[in-house]
Structure formats: structure tokens, C-alpha cells
N, C-alpha and C positions, 0 to 999 in steps of 0.2 A: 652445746651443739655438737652432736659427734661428728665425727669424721674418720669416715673409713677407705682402708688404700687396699685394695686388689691386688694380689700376685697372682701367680701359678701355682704358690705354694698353699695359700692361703689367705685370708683377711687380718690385715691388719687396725686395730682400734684407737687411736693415737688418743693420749689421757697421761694421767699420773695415775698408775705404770700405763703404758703402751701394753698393750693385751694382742695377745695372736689366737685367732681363730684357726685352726689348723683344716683345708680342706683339699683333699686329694681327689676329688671329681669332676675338677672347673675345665679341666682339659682331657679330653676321649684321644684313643690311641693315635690318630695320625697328629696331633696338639691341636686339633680345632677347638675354637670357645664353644665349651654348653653352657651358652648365659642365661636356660633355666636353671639349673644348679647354680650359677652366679646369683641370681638375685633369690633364691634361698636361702644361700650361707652370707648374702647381704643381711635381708632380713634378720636373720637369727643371731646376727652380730649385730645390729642394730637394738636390736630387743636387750640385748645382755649388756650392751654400751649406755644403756638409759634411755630409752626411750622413742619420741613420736615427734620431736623438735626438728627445725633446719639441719638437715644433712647433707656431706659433705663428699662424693666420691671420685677417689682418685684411681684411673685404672692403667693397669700395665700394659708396655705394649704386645702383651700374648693377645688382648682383647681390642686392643684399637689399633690404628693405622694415623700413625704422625710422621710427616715429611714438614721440610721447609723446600720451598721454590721461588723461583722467580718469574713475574707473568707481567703481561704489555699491562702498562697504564696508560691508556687511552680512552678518552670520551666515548661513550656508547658501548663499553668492551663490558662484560659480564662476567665480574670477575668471581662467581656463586657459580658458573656454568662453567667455566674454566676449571677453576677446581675440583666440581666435581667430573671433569672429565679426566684430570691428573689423577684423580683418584682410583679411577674406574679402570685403570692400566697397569693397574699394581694388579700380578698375576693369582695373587693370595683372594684379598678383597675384592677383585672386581666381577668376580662369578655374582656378589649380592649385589640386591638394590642398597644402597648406600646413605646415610645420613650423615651429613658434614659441617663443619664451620671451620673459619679462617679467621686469623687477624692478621690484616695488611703491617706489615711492623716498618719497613723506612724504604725510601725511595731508592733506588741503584741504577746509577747511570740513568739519561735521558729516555723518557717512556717505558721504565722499568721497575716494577716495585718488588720486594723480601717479601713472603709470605707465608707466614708457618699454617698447616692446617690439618686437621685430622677427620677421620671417618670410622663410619663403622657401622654393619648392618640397620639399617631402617626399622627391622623386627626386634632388635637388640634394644637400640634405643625406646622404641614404644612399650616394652617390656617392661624394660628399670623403671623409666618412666611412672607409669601408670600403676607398679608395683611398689615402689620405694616413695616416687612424691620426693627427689632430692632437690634440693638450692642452686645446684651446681655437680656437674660430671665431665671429669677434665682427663687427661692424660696425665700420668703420674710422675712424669720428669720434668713437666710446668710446675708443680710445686715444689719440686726441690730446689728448681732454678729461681723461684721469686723468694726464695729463702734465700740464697749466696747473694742474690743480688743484693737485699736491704741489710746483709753482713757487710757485701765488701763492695757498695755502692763506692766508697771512695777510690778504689783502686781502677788503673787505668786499662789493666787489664785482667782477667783470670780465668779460669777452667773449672770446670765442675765434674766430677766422675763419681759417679754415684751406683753402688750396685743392686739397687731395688729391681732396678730397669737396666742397670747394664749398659750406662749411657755416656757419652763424653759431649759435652759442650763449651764452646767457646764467646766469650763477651769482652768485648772493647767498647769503651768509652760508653760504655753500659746497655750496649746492641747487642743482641744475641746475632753471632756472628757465623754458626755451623752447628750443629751436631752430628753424632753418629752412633748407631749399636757397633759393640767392640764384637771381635769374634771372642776377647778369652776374657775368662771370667774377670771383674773387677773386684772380686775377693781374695785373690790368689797371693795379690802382691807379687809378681815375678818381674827380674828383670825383660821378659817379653814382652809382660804387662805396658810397662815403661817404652818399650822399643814402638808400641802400638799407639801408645800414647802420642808420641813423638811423629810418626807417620802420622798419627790425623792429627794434627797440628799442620803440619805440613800442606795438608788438602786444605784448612782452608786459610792460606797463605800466611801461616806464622812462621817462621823461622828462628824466632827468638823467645824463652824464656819468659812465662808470663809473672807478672805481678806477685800474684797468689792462686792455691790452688785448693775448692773446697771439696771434700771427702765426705762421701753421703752414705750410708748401710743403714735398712732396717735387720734386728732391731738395736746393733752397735756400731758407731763408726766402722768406716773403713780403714783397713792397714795401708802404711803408707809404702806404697813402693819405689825401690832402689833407682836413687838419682830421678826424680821427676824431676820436668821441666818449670818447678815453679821458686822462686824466691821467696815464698810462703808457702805456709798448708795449713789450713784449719779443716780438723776433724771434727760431725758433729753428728748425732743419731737424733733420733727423735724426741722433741722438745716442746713448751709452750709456744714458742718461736715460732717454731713451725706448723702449729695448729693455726696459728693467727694469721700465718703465709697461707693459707688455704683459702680465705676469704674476698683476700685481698683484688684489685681489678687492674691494676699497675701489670701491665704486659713485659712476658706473655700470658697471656692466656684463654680460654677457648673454655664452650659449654655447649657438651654434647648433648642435652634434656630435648625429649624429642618436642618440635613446638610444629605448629602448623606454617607456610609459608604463608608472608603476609601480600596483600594484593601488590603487585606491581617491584615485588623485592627482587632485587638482582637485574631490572628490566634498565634500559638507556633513560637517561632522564629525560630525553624528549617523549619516550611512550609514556614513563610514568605521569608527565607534565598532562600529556592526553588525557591519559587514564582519570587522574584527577579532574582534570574538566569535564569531561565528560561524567562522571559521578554527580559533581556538583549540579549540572545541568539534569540530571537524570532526578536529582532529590527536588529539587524547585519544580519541575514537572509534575514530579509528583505529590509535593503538595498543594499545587494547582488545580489536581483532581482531586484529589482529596478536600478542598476548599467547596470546589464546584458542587463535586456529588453531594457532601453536606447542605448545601443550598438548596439542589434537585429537592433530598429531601425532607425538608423542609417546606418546601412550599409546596409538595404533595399532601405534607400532614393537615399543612391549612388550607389544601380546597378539600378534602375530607370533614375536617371538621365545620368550615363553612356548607358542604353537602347538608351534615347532620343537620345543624341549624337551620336551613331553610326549610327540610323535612319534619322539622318538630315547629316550627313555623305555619305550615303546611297543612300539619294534622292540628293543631289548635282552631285554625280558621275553619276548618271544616265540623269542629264540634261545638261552634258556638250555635244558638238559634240565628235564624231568618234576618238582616237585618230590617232598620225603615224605610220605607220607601223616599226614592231620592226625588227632591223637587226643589222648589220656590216654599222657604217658610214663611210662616205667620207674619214675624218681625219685618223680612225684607218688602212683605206686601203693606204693612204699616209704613213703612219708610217713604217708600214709591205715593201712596194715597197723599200723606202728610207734603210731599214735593210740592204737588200738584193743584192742592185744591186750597180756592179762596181762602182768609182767614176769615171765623164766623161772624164778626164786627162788621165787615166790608162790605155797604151797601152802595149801588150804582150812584153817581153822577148824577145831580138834577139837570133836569134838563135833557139829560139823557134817554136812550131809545128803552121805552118799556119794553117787558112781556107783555104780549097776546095772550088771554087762554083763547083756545080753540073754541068754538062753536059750540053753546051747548054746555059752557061751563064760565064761570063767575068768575069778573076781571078783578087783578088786583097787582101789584108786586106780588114779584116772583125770588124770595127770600132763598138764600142757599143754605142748605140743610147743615148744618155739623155731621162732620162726616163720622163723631161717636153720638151723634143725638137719636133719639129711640128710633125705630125700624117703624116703616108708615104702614099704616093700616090696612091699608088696599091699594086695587091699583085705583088714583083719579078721587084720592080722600085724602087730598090735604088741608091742614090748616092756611087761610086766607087773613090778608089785614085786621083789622080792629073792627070792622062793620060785619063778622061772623059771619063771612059767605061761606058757605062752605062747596067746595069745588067740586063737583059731579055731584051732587046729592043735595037733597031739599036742606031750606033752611028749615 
């Protein structure tokens, strides 16, 4: 995974050897960053460093803006909006729209927290960004410091001065405790050097003599200069060490990759708490209608397709023939006859009240016909008893 550190001077490639990109473009005459020319001679030292892998970049402060502050810790306080207002008053940087992060590092005094944070053009970040595709884009004197640290993690206090960046740092009981840019070079080794040293020390309330003292140069150590204020000194240039300090998340450290802000980031937790309710509420609505309107249609496909159905229903009855005519059938007339009428055995009563024929016609019993027995002759031509009368007609 390479890893590559921005100067002014150039691009550094950190490896077996450490490789220097030489580029004299990255700063126009009044030292403003041209960070298209940065992410050029990125690219082009990435390409020659191997490859298209997790990339790593470290830049100097010619191209970013890192302070440490102190700011209210308080509920509902916005400490994303706070900084970027610290930032935006820095008379260099605040002409741009800005893009920032912070890590809150330790609390100080009641409602008061440490906070180191950096910035740096909006347009800058979107650029590397979307041009590079890095892992991480830090400011370049967090990586020197989480290199001392996991050196001289044991020690109870020490200094960093490193002239990549041209920077002095202090850490106690393993708190980054101050920084500052030196005005004289930290390659010089003078005793001024030293005198300077000793003064920012002083700013942030040491007056004694630290532990040990780590000495940073790309791309050789630093010269030790006359009478530092340290009981130790380890000198060290660039190393496997310190490639592996690049990756690390152990604070400080900070990634400037340009990202979108996420809903409700930076807000009071009582709006965010809102905000969230209100989403969840907003998503159950909406799959409420979502449910619904699926139903609507739905049950519009099935009276469509019940339409079709009755229309093809419809046109069938219409092409059949004529049906039968509707009535009283055959069977239900046999049924009704069969209820009703004598059975053909069953003759009257002796004794009982005869038939009369009428006038003019020959007496006899009056026998009840089978109601399937043959159809009679005529009218007033029936068969009579055993004595062959025959009923309206000559014997």
C-alpha cells in the first residue's frame, strides 16, 4: 500500500528506499496551494510507487490548516459548527468554503474539551478525492507524532521536532499537550534553534526538561541541536515503522477524504432523536401506502378480469340456439294424475250409491278407467258390464 507525504518541495514515497518525487509547481508565487498540480504529481508518484492499492496521503501544512483548541462541552453545543467557525477566521483559509474534521482528544477543566482539527478547501478535498480514491488524507505531522508515540509510549513525557513540517509538539502522560510552527528552520541545528525550543515549551507550561526528545527529517534524520531540553533523543528518518504509523487510528488523527455529511451529523441530540422519529414514522407511512395502493391494485385487476368473464359469458348465451319452452313437463303431469286418481282394483261399496247413466243411455256400474288404459272411442262409447250394453249406441 503506498504512502505518499506532500511537501512544498515535492512528493515523498515512503518504501525500501523512500523515493522523492521532485516537484516545483505545488506552490504559485504569493505560496498558494495549486492542488491541481498536487494531485498530478500525486498521481504520477503513485503510478511509479506501484500501483492502484489503499493509498495513503500525508500533507504538509503549505496545503492544510491544523490547529488545536479548546471549545464548550456542552449538551446540544455543535461541536462540527464550532470548528468550522474556528476555522473560517484563520485569515489565509477563510476566504474558502472549507472542509474539516476534528478529534475531540480529552476533556479540560469543567465544560471544556482539547481539540485538534484541520481544514482545507472544499474544492481541494473533492479533487484528491475523486482523483486519487485515498484510504485516508491526514496532515503530515499526525504521522510523525503516532510514530514517537508507539516509540516512547513509555516515557512520561517528550517532544517531537520534526522538520518535514517544521513543527514542535509536546506530550505528557501520552496527551498531545501543544504544538507549534517554529519560525527557524528545524534543520539548522542552532543554538536559537534550541532557544526557540525552550520558549515553546514554555507556552505550554513546561518549565522542565522532558523525558526524551524525538528528531524527525525527511529524507535523514534531524541534527541534534546544542543543549536540548531533553534527557534523551532518538533520531529517526523514514522507516517500515513509520509506514505502519500511517495506518494506524490510535489518536491523533483526522481524515480529510471529502465524504457527504450524514443526516442529522453535528445536530443536538434532541433534534437528531426527532429527526429519527420522525424518518421511522415517515418509512411505516410509507409502507402503509405502499401496502394499500398494492391492494387498490389488485382488486381493480379482478374486477377487469371478472368484466371479461361475464362478457365472454355473455357473448356465449347469445350464440347458442332458441332455448325450450318453459312449462309444466310430461313426468310432473304423470306425477299430479298418479296422486290423485283411484287405484284400478277399487270398486265402490255394496250397497253403496250407484251411477245413473243419463237418459237415453244403458245402466250399469260405472267402472273407473286406468288412467294408461287405451283412449275411448268416442264421446258416449263406453264399454258396459258383462250384459254387452253398450252405452249410447245399439246393442
Amino acid at each position: 500500500m503506498p504512502e505518499l507525504l506532500a511537501t512544498s518541495r515535492g512528493i515523498y514515497a515512503l518504501g525500501e528506499p523512500t523515493r522523492f518525487y521532485a516537484a516545483e509547481d505545488l506552490l504559485d508565487e504569493t505560496g498558494t496551494p495549486r492542488y491541481d498540480r498536487l494531485a498530478w504529481h500525486l498521481h504520477e508518484a503513485r503510478k511509479a510507487a506501484g500501483g492502484s492499492s489503499a493509498l495513503y496521503l500525508g500533507l504538509s501544512p503549505e496545503f492544510v490548516l491544523l490547529r488545536m483548541a479548546r471549545f464548550p462541552a456542552l449538551e446540544g453545543f455543535s461541536l462540527a459548527e464550532a470548528v468550522l467557525a474556528e476555522a473560517e477566521r484563520n485569515p489565509v483559509w477563510g476566504a474558502h468554503e472549507l472542509f474539516t474534521d476534528y478529534d475531540p482528544l480529552y476533556p479540560e477543566g469543567p465544560g471544556r474539551i482539547q481539540v485538534l482539527f484541520a481544514a482545507w478547501p472544499l474544492e481541494a478535498a473533492r479533487l484528491l478525492t475523486r482523483r486519487l480514491r485515498p484510504r485516508r488524507i491526514e496532515p503530515l505531522p499526525l504521522l510523525i507524532w503516532r510514530r514517537a508515540k508507539a516509540e516512547l509510549d513509555d516515557r512520561e513525557s517528550f517532544l517531537v521536532l520534526e522538520g518535514a513540517s517544521n513543527t514542535l509538539a509536546l506530550f505528557e502522560a501520552g496527551r498531545l499537550i501543544g504544538f507549534r510552527f517554529l519560525n527557524l528552520p528545524a534543520r539548522d541545528a542552532t543554538p536559537e534553534l534550541t532557544q526557540e525550543v525552550q520558549r515553546s515549551l514554555h507556552l505550554f507550561g513546561r518549565t522542565t526538561p522532558v523525558d526524551a526528545a524525538y528528531l524527525f527529517d525527511l529524507p535523514a534524520p534531524l541534527p541534534v541541536p546544542p543543549d536540548l531540553p531533553a534527557h534523551e533523543v532518538l533520531q529517526e528518518g523514514p522507516t517500515p515503522a513509520l509506514a505502519e504509523a500511517a495506518w494506524r487510528t490510535t489518536p491523533p488523527h483526522l481524515d480529510l477524504r471529502y465524504r457527504r455529511a450524514r443526516p442529522g451529523e453535528g445536530l443536538p441530540k434532541s433534534v437528531q432523536r426527532a429527526l429519527l422519529t420522525s424518518a421511522v414514522l415517515l418509512a411505516f407511512t410509507g409502507l402503509g401506502q405502499g401496502y394499500l395502493t398494492h391492494r387498490i391494485h389488485a382488486q381493480a385487476e379482478m374486477n377487469r378480469q371478472l368484466r371479461q368473464e361475464v362478457a365472454a359469458l355473455e357473448a356465449a348465451l347469445l350464440a347458442q340456439p332458441d332455448p325450450l319452452p318453459q312449462g309444466v313437463g310430461v313426468h310432473t303431469l304423470r306425477q299430479v294424475v298418479q296422486a290423485h286418481a283411484p287405484h284400478p282394483l277399487a270398486r265402490a261399496p255394496r250397497g253403496g250409491p250407484r251411477a245413473r247413466a243419463p237418459r237415453g243411455q244403458g245402466a250399469g256400474p260405472v267402472r273407473a278407467r286406468h288412467p294408461h288404459g287405451p283412449a275411448s272411442r268416442g264421446a258416449g262409447q263406453h264399454r258396459a258390464g258383462r250384459g254387452g250394453v253398450r252405452v249410447g249406441g245399439e246393442p
